[in-house]
CHARMM-style PDB file with segment names, atoms N, HN, CA, C and O in Angstrom:
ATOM      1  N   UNK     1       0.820  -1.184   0.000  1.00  0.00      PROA
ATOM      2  CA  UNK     1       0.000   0.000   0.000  1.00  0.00      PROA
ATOM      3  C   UNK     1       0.870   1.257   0.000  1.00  0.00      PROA
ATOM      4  O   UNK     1       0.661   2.194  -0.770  1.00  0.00      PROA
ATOM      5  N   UNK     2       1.663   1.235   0.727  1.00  0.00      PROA
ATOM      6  HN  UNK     2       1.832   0.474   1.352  1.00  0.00      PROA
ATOM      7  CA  UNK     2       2.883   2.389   0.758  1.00  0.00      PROA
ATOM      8  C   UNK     2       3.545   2.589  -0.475  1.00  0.00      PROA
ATOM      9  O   UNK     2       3.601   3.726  -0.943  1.00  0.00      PROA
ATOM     10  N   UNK     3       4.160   1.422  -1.182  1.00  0.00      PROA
ATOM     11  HN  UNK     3       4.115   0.499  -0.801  1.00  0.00      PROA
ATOM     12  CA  UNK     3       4.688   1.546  -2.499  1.00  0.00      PROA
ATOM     13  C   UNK     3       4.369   2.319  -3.607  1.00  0.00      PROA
ATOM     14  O   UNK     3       5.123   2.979  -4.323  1.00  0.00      PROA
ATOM     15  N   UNK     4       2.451   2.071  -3.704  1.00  0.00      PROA
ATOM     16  HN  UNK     4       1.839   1.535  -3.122  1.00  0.00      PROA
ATOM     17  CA  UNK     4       1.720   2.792  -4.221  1.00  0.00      PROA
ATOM     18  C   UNK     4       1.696   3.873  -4.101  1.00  0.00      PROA
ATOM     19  O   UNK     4       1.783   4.613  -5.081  1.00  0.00      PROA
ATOM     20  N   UNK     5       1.578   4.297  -2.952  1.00  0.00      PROA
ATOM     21  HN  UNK     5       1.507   3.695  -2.156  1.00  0.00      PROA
ATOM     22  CA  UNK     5       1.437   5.612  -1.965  1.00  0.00      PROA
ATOM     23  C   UNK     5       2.900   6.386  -2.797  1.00  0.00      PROA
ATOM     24  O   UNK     5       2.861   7.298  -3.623  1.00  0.00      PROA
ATOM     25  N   UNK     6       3.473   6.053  -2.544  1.00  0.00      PROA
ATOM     26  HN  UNK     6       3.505   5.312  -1.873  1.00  0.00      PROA
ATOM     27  CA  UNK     6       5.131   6.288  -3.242  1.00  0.00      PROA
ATOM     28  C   UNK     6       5.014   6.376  -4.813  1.00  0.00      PROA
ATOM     29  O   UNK     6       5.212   7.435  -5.409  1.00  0.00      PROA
ATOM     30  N   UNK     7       4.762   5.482  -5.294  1.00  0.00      PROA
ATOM     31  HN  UNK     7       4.601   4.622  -4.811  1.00  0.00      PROA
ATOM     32  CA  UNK     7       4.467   5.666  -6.963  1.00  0.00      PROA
ATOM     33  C   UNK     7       3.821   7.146  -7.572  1.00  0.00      PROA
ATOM     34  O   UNK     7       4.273   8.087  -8.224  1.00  0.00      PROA
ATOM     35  N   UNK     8       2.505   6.785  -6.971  1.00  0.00      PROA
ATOM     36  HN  UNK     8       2.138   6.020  -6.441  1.00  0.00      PROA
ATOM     37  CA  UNK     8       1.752   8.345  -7.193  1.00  0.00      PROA
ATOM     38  C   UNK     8       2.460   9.445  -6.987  1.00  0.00      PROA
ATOM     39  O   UNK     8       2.482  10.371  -7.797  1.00  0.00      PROA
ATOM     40  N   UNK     9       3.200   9.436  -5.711  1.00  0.00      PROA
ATOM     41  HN  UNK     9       3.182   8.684  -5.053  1.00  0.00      PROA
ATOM     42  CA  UNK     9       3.883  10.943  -5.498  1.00  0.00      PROA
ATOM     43  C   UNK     9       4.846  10.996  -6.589  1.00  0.00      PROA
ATOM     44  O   UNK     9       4.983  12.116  -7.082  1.00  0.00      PROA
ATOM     45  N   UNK    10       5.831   9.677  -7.287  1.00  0.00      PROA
ATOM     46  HN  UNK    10       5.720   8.767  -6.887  1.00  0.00      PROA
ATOM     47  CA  UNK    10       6.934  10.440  -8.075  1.00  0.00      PROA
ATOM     48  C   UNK    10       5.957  10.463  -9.353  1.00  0.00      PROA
ATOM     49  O   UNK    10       6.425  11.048 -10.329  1.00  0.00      PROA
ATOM     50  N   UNK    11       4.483   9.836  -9.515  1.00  0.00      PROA
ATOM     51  HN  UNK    11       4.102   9.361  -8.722  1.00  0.00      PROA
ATOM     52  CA  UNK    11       3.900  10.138 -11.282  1.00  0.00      PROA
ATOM     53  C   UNK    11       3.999  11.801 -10.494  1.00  0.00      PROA
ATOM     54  O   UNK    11       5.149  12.233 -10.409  1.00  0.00      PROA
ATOM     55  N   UNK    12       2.975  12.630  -9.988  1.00  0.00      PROA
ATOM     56  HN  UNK    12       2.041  12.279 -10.057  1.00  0.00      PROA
ATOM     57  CA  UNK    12       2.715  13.320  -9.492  1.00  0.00      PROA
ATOM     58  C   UNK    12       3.796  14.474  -9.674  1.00  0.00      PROA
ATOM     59  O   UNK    12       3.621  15.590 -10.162  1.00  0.00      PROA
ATOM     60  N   UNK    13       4.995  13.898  -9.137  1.00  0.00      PROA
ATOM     61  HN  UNK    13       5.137  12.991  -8.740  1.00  0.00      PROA
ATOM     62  CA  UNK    13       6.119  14.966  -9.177  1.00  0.00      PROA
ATOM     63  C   UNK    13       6.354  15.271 -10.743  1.00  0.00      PROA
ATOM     64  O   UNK    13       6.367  16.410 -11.209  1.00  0.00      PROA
ATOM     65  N   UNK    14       6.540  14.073 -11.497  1.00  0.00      PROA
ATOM     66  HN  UNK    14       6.530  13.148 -11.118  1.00  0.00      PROA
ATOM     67  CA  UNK    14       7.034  14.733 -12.848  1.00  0.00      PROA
ATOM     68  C   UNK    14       5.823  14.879 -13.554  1.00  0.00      PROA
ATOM     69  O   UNK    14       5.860  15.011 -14.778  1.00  0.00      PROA
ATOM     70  N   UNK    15       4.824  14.874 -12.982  1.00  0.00      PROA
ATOM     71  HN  UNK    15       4.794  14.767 -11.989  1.00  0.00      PROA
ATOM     72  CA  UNK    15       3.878  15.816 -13.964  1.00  0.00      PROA
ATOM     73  C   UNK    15       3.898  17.238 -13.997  1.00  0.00      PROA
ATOM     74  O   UNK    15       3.532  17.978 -14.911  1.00  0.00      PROA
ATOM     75  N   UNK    16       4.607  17.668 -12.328  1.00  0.00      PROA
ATOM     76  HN  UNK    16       4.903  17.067 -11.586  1.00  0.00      PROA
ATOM     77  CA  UNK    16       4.650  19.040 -12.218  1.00  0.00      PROA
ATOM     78  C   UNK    16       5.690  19.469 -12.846  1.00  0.00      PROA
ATOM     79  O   UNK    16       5.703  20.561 -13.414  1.00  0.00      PROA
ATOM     80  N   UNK    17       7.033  18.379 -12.811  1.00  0.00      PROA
ATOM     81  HN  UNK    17       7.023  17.492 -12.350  1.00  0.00      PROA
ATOM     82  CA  UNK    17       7.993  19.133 -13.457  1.00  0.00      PROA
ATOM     83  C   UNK    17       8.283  19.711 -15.242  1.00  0.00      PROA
ATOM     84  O   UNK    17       9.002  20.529 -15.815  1.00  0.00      PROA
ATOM     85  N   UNK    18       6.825  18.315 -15.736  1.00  0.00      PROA
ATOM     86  HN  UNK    18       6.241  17.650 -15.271  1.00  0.00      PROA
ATOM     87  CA  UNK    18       7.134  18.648 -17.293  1.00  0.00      PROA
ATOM     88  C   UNK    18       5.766  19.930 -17.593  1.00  0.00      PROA
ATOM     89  O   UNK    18       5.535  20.456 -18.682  1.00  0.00      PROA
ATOM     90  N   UNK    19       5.068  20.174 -16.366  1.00  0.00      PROA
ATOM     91  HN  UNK    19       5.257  19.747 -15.482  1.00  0.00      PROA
ATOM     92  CA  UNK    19       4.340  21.494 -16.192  1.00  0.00      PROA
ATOM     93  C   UNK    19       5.190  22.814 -16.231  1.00  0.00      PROA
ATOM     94  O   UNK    19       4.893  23.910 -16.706  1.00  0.00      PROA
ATOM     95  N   UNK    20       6.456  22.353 -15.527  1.00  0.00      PROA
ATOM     96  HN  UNK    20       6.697  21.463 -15.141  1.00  0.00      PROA
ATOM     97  CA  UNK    20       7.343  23.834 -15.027  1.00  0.00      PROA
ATOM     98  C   UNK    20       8.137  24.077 -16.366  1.00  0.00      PROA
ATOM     99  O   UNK    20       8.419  25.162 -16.873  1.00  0.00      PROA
ATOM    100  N   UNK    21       8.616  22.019 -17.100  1.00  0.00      PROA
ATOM    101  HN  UNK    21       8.387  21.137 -16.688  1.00  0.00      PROA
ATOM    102  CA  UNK    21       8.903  22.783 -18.556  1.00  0.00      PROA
ATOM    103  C   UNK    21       8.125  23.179 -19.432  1.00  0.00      PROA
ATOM    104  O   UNK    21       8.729  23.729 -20.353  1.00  0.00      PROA
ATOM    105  N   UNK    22       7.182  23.147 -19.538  1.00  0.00      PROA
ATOM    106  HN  UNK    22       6.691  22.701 -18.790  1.00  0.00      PROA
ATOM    107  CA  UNK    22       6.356  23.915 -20.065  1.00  0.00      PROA
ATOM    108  C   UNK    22       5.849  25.246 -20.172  1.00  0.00      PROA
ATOM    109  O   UNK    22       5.286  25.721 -21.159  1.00  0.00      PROA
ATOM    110  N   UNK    23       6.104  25.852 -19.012  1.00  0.00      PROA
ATOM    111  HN  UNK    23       6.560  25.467 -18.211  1.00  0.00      PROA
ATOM    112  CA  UNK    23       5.836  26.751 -18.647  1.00  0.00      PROA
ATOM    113  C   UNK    23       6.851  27.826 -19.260  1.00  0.00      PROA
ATOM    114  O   UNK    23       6.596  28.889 -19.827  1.00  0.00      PROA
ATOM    115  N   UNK    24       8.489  27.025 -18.876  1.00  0.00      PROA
ATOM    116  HN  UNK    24       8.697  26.162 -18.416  1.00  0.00      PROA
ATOM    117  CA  UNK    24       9.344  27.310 -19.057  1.00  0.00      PROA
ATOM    118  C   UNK    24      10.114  27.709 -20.793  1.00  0.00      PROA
ATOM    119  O   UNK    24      10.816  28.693 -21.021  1.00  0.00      PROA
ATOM    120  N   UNK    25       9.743  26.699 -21.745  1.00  0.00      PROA
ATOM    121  HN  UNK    25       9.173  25.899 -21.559  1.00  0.00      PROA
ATOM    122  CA  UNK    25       9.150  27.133 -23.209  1.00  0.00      PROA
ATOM    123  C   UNK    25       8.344  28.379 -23.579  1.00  0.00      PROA
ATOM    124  O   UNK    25       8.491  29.060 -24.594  1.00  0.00      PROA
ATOM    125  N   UNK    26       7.713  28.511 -22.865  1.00  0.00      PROA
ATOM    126  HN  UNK    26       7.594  27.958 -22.040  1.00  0.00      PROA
ATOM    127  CA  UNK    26       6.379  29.365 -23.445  1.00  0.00      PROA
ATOM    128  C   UNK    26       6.790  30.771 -22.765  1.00  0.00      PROA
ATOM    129  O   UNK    26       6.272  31.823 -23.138  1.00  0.00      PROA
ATOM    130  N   UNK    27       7.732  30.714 -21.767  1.00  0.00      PROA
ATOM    131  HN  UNK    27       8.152  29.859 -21.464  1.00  0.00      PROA
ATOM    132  CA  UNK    27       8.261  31.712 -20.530  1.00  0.00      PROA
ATOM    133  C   UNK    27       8.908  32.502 -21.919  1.00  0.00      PROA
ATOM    134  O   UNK    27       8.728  33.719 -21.879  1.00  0.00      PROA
ATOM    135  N   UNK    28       9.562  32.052 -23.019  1.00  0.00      PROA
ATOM    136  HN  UNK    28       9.709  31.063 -23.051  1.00  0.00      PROA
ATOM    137  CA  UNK    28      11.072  32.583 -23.540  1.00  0.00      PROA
ATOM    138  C   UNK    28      10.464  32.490 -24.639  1.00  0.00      PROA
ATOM    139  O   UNK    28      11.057  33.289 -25.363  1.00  0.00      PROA
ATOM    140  N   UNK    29       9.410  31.877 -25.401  1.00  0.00      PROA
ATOM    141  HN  UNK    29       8.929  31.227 -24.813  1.00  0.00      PROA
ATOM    142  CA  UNK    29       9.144  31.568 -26.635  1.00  0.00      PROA
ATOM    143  C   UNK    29       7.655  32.758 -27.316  1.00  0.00      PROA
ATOM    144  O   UNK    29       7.468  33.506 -28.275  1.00  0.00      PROA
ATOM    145  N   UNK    30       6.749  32.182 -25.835  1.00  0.00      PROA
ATOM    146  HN  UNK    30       6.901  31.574 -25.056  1.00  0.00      PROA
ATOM    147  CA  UNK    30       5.851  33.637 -26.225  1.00  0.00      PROA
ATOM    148  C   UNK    30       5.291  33.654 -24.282  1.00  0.00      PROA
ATOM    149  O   UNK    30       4.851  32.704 -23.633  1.00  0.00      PROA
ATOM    150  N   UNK    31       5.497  34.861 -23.897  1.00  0.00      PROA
ATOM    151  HN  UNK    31       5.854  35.632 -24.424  1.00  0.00      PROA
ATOM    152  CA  UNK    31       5.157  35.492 -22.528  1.00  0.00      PROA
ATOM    153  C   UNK    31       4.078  34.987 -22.518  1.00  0.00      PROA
ATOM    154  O   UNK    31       3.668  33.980 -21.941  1.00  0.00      PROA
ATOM    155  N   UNK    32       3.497  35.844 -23.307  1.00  0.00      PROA
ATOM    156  HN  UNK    32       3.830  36.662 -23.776  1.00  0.00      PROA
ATOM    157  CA  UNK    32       1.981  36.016 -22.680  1.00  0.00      PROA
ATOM    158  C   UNK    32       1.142  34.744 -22.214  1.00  0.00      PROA
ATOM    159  O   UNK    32       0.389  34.736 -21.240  1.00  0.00      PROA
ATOM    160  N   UNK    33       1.400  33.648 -23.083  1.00  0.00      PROA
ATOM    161  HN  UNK    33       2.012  33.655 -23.874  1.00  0.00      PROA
ATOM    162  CA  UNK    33       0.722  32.494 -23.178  1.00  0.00      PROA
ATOM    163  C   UNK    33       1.430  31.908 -21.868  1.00  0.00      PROA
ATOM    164  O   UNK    33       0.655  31.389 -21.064  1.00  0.00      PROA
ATOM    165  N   UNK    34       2.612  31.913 -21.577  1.00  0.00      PROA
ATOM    166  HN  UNK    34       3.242  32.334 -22.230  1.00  0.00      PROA
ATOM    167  CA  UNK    34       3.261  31.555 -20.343  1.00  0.00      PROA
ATOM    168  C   UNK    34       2.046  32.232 -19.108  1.00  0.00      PROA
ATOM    169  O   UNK    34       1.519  31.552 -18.228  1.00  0.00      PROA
ATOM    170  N   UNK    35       1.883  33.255 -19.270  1.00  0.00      PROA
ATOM    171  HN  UNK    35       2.311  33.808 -19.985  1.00  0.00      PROA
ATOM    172  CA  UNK    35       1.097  34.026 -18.174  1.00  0.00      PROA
ATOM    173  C   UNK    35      -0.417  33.395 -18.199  1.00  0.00      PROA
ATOM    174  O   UNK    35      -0.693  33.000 -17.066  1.00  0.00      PROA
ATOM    175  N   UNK    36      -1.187  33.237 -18.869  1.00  0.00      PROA
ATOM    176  HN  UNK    36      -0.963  33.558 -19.789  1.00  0.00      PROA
ATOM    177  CA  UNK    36      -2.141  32.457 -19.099  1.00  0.00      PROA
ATOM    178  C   UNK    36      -2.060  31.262 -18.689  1.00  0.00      PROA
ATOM    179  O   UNK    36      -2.682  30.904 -17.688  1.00  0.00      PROA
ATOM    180  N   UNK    37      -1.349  30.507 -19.325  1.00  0.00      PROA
ATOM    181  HN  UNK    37      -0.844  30.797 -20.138  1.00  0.00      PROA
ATOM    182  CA  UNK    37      -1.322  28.454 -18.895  1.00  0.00      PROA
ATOM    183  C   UNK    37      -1.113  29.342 -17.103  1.00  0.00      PROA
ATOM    184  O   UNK    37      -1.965  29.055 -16.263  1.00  0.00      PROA
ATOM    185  N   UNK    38      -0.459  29.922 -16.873  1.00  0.00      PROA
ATOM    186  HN  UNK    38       0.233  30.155 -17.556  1.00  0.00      PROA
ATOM    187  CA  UNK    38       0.167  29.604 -15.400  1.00  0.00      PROA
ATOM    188  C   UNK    38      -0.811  30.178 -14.144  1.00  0.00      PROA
ATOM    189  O   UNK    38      -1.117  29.686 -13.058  1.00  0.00      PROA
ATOM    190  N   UNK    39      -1.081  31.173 -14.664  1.00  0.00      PROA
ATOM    191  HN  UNK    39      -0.833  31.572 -15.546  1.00  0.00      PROA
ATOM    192  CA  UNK    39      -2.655  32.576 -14.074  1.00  0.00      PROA
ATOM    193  C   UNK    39      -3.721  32.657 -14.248  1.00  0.00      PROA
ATOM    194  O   UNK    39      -4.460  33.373 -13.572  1.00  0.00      PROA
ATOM    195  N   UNK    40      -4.237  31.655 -15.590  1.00  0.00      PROA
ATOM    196  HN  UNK    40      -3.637  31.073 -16.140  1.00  0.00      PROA
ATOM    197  CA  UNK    40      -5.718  31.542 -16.066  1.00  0.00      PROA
ATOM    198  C   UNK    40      -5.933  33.192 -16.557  1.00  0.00      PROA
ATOM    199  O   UNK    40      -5.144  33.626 -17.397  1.00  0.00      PROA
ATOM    200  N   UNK    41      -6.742  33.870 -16.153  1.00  0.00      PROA
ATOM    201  HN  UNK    41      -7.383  33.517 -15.471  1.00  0.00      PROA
ATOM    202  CA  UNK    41      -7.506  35.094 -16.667  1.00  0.00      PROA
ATOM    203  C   UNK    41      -6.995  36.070 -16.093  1.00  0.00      PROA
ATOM    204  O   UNK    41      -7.468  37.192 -16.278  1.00  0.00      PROA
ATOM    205  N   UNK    42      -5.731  35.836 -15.127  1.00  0.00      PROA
ATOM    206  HN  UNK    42      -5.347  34.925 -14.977  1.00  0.00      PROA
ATOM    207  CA  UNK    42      -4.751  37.015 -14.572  1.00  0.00      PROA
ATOM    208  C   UNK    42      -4.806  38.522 -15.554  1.00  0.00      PROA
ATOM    209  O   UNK    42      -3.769  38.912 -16.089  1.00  0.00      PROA
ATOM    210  N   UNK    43      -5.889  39.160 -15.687  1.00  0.00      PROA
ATOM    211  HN  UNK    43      -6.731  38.843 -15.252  1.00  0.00      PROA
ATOM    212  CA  UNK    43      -5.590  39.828 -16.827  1.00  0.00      PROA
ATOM    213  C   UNK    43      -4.654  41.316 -16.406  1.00  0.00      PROA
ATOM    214  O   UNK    43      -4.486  42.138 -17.308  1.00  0.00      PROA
ATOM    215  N   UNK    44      -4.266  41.504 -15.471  1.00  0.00      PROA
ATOM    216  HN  UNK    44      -4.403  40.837 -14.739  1.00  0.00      PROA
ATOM    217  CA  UNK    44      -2.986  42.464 -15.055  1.00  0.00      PROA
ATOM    218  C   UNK    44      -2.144  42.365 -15.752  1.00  0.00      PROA
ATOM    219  O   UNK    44      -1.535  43.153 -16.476  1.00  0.00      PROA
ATOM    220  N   UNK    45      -2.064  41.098 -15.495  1.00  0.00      PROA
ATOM    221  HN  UNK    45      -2.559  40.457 -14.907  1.00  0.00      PROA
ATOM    222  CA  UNK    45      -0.581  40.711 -15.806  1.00  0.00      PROA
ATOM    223  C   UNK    45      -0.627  40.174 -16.908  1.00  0.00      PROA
ATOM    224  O   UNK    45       0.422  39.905 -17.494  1.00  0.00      PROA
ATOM    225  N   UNK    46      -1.507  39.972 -17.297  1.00  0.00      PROA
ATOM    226  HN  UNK    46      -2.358  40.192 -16.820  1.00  0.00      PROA
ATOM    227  CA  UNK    46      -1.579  39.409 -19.444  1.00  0.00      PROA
ATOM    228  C   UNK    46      -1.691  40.785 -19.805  1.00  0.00      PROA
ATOM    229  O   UNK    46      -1.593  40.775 -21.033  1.00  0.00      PROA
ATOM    230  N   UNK    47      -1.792  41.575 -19.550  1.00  0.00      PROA
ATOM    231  HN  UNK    47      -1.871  41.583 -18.553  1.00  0.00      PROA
ATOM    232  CA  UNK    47      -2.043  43.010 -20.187  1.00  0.00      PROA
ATOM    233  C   UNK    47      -0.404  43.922 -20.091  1.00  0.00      PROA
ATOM    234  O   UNK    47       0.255  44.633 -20.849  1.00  0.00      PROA
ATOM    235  N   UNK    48      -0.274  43.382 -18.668  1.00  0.00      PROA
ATOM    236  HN  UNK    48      -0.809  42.804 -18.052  1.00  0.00      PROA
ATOM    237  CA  UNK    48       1.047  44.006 -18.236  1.00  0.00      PROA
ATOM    238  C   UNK    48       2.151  43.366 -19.189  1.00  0.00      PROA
ATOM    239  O   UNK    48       2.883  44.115 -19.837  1.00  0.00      PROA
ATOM    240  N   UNK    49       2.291  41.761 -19.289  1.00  0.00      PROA
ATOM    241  HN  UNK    49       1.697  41.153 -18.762  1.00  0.00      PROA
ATOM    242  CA  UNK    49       3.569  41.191 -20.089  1.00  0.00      PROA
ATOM    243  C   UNK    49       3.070  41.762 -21.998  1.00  0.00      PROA
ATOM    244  O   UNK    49       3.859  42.016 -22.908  1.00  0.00      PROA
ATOM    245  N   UNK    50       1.954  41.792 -22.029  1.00  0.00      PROA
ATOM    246  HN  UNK    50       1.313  41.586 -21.289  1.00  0.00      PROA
ATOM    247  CA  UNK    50       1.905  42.185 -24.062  1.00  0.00      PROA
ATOM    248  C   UNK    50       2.438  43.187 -24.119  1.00  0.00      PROA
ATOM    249  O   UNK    50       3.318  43.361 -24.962  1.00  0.00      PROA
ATOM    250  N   UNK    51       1.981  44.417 -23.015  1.00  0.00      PROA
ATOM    251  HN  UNK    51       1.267  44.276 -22.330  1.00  0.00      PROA
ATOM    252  CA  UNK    51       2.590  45.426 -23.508  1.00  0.00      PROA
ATOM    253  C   UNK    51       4.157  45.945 -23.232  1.00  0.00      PROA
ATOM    254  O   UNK    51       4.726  46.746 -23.974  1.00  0.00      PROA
ATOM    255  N   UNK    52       4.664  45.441 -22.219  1.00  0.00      PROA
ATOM    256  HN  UNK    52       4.202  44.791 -21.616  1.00  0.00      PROA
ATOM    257  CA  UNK    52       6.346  44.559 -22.007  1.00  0.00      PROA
ATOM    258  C   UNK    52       7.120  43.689 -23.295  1.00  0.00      PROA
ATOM    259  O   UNK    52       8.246  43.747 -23.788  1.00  0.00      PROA
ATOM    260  N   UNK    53       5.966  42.907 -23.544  1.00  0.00      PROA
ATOM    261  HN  UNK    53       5.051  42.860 -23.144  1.00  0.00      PROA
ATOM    262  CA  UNK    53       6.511  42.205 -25.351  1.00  0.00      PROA
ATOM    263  C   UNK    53       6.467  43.502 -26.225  1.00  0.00      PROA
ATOM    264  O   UNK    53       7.519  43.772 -26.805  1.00  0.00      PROA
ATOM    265  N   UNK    54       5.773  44.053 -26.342  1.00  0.00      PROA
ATOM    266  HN  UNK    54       4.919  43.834 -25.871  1.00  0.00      PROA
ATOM    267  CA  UNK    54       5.500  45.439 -27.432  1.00  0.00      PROA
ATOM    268  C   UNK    54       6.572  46.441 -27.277  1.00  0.00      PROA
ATOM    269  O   UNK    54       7.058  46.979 -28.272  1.00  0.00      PROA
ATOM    270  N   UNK    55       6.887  46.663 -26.320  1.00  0.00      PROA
ATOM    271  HN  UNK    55       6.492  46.226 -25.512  1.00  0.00      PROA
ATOM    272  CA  UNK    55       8.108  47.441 -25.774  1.00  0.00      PROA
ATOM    273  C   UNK    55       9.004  46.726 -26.432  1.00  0.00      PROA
ATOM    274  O   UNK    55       9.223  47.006 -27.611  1.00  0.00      PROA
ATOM    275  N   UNK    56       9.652  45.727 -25.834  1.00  0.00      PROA
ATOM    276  HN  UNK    56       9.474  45.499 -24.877  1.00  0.00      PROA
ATOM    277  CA  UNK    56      10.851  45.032 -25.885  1.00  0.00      PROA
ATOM    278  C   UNK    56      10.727  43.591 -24.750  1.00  0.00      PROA
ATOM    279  O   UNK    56      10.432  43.301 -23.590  1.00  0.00      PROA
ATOM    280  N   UNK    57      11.285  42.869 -26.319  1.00  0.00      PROA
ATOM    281  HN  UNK    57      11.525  43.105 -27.260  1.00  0.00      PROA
ATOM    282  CA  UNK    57      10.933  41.391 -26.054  1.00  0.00      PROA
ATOM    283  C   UNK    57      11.055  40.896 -24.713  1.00  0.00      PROA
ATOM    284  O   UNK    57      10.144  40.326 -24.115  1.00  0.00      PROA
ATOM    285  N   UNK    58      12.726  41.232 -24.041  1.00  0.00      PROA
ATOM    286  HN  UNK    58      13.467  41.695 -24.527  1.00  0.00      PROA
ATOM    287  CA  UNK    58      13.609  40.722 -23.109  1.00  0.00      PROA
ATOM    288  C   UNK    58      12.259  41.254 -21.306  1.00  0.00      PROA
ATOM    289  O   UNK    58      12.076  40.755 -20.196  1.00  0.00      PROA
ATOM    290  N   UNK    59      11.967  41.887 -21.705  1.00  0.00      PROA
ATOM    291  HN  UNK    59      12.116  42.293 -22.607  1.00  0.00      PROA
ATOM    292  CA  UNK    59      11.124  42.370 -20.712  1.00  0.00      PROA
ATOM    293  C   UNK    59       9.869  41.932 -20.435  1.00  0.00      PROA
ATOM    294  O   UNK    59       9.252  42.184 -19.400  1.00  0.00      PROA
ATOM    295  N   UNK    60       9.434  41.195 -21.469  1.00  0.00      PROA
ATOM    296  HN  UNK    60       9.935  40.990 -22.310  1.00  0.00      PROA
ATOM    297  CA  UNK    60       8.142  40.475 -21.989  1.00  0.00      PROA
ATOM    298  C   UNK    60       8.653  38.763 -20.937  1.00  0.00      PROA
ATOM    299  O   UNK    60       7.886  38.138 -20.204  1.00  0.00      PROA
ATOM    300  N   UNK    61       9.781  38.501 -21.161  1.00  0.00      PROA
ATOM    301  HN  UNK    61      10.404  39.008 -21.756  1.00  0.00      PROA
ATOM    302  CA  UNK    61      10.328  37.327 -20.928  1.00  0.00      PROA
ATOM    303  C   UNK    61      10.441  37.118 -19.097  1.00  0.00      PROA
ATOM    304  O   UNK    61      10.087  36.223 -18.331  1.00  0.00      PROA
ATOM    305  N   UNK    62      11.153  38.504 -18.914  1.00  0.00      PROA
ATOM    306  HN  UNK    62      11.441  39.232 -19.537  1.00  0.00      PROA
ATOM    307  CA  UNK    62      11.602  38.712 -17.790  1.00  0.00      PROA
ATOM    308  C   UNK    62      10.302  38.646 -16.706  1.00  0.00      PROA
ATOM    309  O   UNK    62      10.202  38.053 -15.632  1.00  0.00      PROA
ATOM    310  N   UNK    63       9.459  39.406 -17.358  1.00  0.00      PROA
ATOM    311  HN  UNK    63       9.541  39.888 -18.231  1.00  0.00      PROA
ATOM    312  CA  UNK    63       8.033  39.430 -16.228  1.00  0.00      PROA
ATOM    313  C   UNK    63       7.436  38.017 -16.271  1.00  0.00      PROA
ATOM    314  O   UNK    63       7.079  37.433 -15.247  1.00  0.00      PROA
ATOM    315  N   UNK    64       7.334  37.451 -17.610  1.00  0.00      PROA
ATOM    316  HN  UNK    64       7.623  37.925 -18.441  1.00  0.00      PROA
ATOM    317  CA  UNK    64       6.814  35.700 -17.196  1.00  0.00      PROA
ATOM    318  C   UNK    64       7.299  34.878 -16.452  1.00  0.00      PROA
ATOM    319  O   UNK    64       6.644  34.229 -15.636  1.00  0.00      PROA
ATOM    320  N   UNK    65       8.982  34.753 -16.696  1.00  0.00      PROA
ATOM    321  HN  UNK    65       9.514  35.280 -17.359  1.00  0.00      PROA
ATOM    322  CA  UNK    65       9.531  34.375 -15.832  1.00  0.00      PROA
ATOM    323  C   UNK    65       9.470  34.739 -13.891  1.00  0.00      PROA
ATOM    324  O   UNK    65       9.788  34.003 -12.956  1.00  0.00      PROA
ATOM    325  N   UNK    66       9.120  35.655 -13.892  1.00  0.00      PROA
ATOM    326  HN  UNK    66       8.862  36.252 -14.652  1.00  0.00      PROA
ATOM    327  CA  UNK    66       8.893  36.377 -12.493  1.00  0.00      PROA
ATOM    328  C   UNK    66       7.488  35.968 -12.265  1.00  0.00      PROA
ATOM    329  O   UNK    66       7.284  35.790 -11.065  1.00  0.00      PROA
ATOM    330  N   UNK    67       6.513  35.770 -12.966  1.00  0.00      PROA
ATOM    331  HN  UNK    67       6.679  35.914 -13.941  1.00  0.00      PROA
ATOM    332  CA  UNK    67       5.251  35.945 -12.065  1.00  0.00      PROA
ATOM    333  C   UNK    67       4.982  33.771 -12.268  1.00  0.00      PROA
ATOM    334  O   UNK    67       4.261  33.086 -11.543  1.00  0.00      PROA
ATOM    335  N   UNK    68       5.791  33.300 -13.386  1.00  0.00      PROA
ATOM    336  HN  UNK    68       6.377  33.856 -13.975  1.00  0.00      PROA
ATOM    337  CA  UNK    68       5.529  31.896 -13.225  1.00  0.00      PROA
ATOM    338  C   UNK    68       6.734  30.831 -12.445  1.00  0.00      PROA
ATOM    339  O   UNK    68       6.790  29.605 -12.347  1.00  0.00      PROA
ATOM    340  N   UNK    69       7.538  31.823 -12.015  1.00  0.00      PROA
ATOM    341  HN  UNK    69       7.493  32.819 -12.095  1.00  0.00      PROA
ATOM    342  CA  UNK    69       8.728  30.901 -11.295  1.00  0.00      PROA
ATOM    343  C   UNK    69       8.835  31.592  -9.805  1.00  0.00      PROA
ATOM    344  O   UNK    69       9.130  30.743  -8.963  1.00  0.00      PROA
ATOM    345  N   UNK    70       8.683  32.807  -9.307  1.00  0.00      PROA
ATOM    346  HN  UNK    70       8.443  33.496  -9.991  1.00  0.00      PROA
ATOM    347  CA  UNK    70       9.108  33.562  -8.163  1.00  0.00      PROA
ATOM    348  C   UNK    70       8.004  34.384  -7.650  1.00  0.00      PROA
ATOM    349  O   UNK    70       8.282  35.173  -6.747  1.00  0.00      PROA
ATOM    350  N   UNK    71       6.709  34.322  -8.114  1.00  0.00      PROA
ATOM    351  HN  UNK    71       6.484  33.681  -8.847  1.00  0.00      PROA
ATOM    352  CA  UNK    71       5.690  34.787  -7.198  1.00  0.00      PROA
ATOM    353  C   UNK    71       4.569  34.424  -6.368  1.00  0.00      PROA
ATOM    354  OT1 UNK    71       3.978  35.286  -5.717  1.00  0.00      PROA
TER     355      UNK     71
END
C-alpha cells in the first residue's frame, strides 16, 4: 500500500515538473501564453507582459519568468 502511496507521489512529481517545462518554453518563446497556462484570466498581468513584449521582447520574458517561477 505504501509503495503505491510512493508511486503516485513520483507520477505526481514529474507531472509538475514537465508542467514547469512547459511553462518554461512558453516563458522565452511567447510570454503572454506563459502568463495564461500559469494565471488563467490574470488579466494584469496578461495586459502588463503584451505590452512589455511590445516594448521590448527581453522584458516580456523577464516578467513571465517572475510571475511563473518567483511569485
Amino acid at each position: 500500500m505504501k509503495a503505491l502511496h510512493l508511486k503516485q507521489s513520483a507520477t505526481e512529481v514529474k507531472m509538475v515538473e514537465v508542467q514547469q517545462l512547459i511553462e518554461l518554453i512558453f516563458c522565452i518563446l511567447l510570454p503572454p501564453v506563459a502568463i495564461l497556462l500559469h494565471g488563467g484570466l490574470d488579466i494584469l498581468h496578461l495586459i502588463l507582459n503584451i505590452v512589455l513584449c511590445i516594448l521590448g521582447y527581453v522584458p516580456g520574458i523577464i516578467h513571465a519568468l517572475w510571475y511563473c517561477f518567483f511569485s
